[in-house]
C-alpha positions as CSV (number, residue, x, y, z in Angstrom):
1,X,70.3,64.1,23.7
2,X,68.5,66.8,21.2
3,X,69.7,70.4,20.9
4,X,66.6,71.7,22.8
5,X,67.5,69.0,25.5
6,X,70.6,70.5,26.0
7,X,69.6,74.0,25.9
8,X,67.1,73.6,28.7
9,X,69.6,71.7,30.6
10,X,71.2,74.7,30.3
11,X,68.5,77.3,31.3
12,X,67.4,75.1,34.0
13,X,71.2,75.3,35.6
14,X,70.9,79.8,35.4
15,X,67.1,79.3,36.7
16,X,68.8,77.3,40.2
17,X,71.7,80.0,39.9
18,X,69.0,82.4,39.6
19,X,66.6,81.4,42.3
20,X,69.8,80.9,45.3
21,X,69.4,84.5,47.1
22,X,72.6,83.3,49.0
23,X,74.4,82.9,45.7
24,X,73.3,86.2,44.5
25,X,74.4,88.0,47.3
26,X,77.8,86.3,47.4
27,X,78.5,88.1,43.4
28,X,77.6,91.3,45.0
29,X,80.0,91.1,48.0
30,X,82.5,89.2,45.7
31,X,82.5,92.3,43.5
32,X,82.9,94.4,46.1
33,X,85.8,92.4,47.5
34,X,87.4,92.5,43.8
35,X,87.1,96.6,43.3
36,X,88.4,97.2,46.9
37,X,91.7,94.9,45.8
38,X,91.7,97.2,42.8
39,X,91.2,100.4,44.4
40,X,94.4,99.2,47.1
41,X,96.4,98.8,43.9
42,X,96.4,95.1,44.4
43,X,95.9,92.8,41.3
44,X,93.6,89.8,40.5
45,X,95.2,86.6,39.0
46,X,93.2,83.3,37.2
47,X,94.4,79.8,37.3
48,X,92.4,76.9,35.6
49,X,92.9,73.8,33.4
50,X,91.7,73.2,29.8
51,X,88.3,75.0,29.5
52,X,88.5,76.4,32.5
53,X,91.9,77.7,31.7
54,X,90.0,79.4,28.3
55,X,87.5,80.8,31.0
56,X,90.6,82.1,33.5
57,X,92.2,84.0,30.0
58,X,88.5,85.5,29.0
59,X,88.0,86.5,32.5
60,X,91.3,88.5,32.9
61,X,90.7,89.9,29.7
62,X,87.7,91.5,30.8
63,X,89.4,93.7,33.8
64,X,93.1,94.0,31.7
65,X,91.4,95.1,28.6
66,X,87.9,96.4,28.8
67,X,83.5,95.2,29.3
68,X,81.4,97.8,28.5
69,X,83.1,100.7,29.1
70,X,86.3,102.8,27.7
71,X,88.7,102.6,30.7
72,X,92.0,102.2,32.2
73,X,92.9,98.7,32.4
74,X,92.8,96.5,35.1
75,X,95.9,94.8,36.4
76,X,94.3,91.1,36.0
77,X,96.0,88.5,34.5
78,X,95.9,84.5,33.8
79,X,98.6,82.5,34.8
80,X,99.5,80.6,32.1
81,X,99.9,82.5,29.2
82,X,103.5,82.2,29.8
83,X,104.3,78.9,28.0
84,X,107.9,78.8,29.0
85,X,107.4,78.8,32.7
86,X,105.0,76.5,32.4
87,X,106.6,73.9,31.1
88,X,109.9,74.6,32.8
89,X,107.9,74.0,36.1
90,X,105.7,71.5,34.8
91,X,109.3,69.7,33.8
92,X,111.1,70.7,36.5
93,X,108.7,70.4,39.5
94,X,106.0,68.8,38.3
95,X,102.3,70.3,37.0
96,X,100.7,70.3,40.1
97,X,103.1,73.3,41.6
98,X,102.7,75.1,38.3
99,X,100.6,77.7,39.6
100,X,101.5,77.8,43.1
101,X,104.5,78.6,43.0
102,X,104.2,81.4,40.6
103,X,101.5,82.8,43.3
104,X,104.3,82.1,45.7
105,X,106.4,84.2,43.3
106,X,104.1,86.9,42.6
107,X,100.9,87.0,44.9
108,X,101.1,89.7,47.6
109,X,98.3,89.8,50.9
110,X,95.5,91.6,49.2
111,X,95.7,90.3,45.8
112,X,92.8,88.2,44.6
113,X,92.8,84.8,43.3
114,X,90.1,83.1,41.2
115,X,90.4,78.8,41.1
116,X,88.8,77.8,38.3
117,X,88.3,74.0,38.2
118,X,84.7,72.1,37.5
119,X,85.9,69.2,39.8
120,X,86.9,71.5,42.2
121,X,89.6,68.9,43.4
122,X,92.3,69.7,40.7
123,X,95.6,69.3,42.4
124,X,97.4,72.5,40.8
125,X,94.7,74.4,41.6
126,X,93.6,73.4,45.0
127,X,97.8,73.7,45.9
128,X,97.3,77.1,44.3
129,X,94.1,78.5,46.4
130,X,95.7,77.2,49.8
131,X,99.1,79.4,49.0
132,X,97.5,82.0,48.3
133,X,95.3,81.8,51.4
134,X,98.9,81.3,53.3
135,X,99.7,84.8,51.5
136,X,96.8,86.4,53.1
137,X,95.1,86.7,49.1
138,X,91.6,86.8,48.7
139,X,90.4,83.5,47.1
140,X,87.4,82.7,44.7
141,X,86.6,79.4,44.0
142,X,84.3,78.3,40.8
143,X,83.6,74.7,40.8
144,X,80.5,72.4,40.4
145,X,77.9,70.9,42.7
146,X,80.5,68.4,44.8
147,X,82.1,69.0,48.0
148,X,85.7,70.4,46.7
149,X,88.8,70.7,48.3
150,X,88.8,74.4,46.3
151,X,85.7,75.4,48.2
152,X,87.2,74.5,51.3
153,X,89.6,77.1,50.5
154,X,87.7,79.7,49.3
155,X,86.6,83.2,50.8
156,X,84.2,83.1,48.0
157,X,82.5,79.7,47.0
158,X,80.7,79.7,43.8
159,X,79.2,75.7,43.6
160,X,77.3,76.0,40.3
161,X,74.2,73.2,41.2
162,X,75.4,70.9,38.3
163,X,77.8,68.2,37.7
164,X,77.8,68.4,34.2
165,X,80.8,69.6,33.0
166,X,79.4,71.9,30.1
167,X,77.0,73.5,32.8
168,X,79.1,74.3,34.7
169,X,81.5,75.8,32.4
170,X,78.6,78.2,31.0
171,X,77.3,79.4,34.6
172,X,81.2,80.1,35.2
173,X,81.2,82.7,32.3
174,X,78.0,84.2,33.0
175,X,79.1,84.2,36.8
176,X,82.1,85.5,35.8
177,X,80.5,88.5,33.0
178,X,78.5,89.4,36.2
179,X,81.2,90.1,38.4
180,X,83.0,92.0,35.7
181,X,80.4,94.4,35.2
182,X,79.6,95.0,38.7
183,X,83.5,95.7,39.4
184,X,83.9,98.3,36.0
185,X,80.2,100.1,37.4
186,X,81.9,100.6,41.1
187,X,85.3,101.0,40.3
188,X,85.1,103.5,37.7
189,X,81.2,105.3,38.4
């Protein structure tokens, strides 16, 4: 494939994002979902594997530390950035309960959730959206095009129309970036 190839693959993946009224919508009442956990004192936790696990760190890091403006920070954080409890649960228990149970630990009803997976049928995070739906935690799923077993357990499905993995993984970021700076705009004026 040539590079101009690819970039319009690209493009044409944000023009379907961009032309799904439904989908827009969804970012708007997601944000809103996300600054009124904030504004309740509740925090927002990430969970994803490999590149999505890069995108789950970058989006924490967006509410913790700051997006466009100079602010308090944002009790948001990744999952797992804590390398000994990973593998101490990865060893112990077994990968797919990694992030479950430290929602199980940790999540409290209110709290938000973000599932980050392009499959949308990874086992530690699917295990990890239906706890925290048992804890009465909002949940937002990104995946890709196919029927997931994260959707199905998401309050808020966002099914980027691709399933290539690259495409998917861009329109999660720029999902992602939009959600940020709707939440910072509400929450702090």
């Amino acid at each position: 494939m040539q590079i101009k190839e690819i970039i319009q693959a690209s493009i044409a993946t944000k023009q379907a994002l961009l032309a799904d009224e439904e989908l827009i919508q969804k970012i708007q009442d997601c944000s809103v979902a996300i600054t009124e956990a904030f504004k309740a004192g509740r925090k927002v936790l990430f969970c994803g594997n490999g590149g999505s696990a890069a995108d789950a760190q970058h989006l924490a890091a967006e509410f913790s530390g700051r997006f466009y403006t100079d602010r308090k920070a944002l009790p948001a954080e990744a999952l797992h950035v804590n390398t000994s409890y990973l593998t101490a649960v990865a060893n112990d228990y077994g990968f797919d309960l990694v992030y479950s149970r430290l929602i199980d630990g940790i999540g409290q009803e209110g709290d938000v959730l973000f599932g980050i997976s392009t499959s949308g049928n990874s086992k530690n995070i699917v295990l990890a959206m239906e706890k925290a739906k048992s804890l009465g935690m909002v949940t937002i799923g990104f995946t890709g095009a196919n029927q997931s077993l994260v959707g199905a357990n998401s309050d808020f499905l966002f099914n980027v129309p691709s399933t290539d993995t690259p495409r998917i993984q861009e329109c999660h970021i720029l999902i992602g970036h939009i959600i940020c700076q709707l939440v910072e705009a509400q929450y702090f004026g």
